[in-house]
C-alpha positions, 0 to 999 in steps of 0.5 A: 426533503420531501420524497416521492415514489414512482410506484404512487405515480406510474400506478395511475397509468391504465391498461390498455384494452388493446391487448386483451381479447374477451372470450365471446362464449364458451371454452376455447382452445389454448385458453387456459379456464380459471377466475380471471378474465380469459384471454388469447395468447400468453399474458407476461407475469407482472413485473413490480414496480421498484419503488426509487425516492427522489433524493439530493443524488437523483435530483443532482445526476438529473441536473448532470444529465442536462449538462451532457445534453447541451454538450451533445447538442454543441458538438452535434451543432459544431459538427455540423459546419453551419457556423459560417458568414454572418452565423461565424461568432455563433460557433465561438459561442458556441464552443464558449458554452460547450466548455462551460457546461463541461465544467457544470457537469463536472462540479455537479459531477463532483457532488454527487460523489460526495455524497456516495452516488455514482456520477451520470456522464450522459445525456438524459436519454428521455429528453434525448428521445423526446427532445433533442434527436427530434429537433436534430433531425428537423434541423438537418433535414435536406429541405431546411433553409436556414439550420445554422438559424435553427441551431442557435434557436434549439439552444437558447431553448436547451439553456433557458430549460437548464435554468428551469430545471436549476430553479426547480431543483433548488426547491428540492434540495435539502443541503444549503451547500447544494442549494447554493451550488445549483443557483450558481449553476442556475445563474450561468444557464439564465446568461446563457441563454440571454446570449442566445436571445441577444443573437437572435433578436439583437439590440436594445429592442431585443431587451425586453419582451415584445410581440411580432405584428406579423405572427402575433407571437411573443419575439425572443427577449433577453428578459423575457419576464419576471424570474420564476415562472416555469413554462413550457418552451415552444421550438420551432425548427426545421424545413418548412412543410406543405401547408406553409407551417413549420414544426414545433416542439414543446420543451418541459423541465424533467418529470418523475418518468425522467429523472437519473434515478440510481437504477438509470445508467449511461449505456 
């Protein structure tokens, strides 16, 4: 199986000028003189950077770690008390995926500690920041119209992101017997989220994909292509804002700077 280092990647990231006063002229007070640039203040000792390989258990606890996202977001969604009326079987399906992603995480889980790592029981805290607690916040906010809408709208993203990264890690993997685990993984997530599609753009329209005269943009299809391409997800959530749009996130599958590396815990 290929590895990749962090070290090779995070090295390409530049230094930032911000933080760096040069000496106009002359010697100043509480600058220290020597071969290097001089600065004002104190400059932190540099730290190395550890260099972490992508193997079989980093890849299957990054895996686990979607599996405790869309856990998180299911209980947060049922928290909410937004599945009423016509939005009433959404909170059954709801509870139907949560449990399925339970058992996900527990038979990734389970691999992992076949193979001697240490299972990862927590959302991925990089998606978490950069993802979900933003869509959250957007969903909940007191001026959004419609966030039960919304709420199924952020999962069917989160469920056709899993089956992504599913795809992605397939690749990866060096054992069949894993590679095998994470198609059947991978599969459920694809009809998940075609569940999700169905209950949002409904009927034999909704199958196949399609364009909104009215926006231009692509509708939700429940196949919505051919299987393989890996592209961003664009989630529009939340209240709409002063020059009549509303927010959008984009949704990518986990990168180096993301991945349950051995080092990464659940705190």
């Amino acid at each position: 199986m290929n590895r990749y280092s962090r070290r090779s990647v995070l090295r390409l990231g530049g230094v930032s000028a911000a933080g760096i006063l040069l000496a106009a002229c002359g010697k100043q007070a509480g600058v220290e003189e020597n071969n290097n640039i001089r600065a004002v203040g104190v400059v932190p000792e540099a730290e190395g950077l550890s260099n972490v390989e992508v193997t079989d258990i980093v890849l299957l606890r990054t895996a686990a770690s979607l599996e405790y996202n869309a856990i998180d977001t299911y209980e947060a969604a049922l928290g909410l008390g937004v599945f009423t009326g016509a939005f009433a079987a959404a909170g059954d399906i709801a509870k139907r995926m949560r449990d399925d992603h339970r058992g996900h995480a527990d038979a990734i889980n389970g691999l992992v500690t076949q193979l001697g790592g240490q299972p990862f029981t927590c959302g991925n805290p990089r998606l978490n920041e950069i993802y979900i607690s933003p869509a959250l916040a957007l969903i909940t906010d007191a001026d959004n119209e419609n966030p039960a809408l919304d709420v199924v709208v952020l999962a069917h993203a989160l469920e056709n992101l899993a089956a992504q990264t599913y795809q992605g890690v397939v690749t990866l993997l060096s054992d069949k017997a894993l590679r095998q685990a994470a198609m059947g993984i991978g599969q459920d997530e694809a009809r998940h989220a075609a569940v999700l599609a169905q209950a949002l753009n409904p009927g034999i329209a909704g199958v196949l994909p399609s364009v909104n005269e009215a926006t231009g943009k692509p509708n939700v299809a429940t196949v919505p292509g051919a299987f393989g391409p890996l592209t961003p997800i664009s989630v529009t959530v939340g209240p709409v804002n002063a020059d009549g749009t509303r927010n959008s996130l984009i949704l990518e599958t986990p990168s180096l700077n993301s991945l349950a590396y051995d080092d990464v815990t659940c705190a």
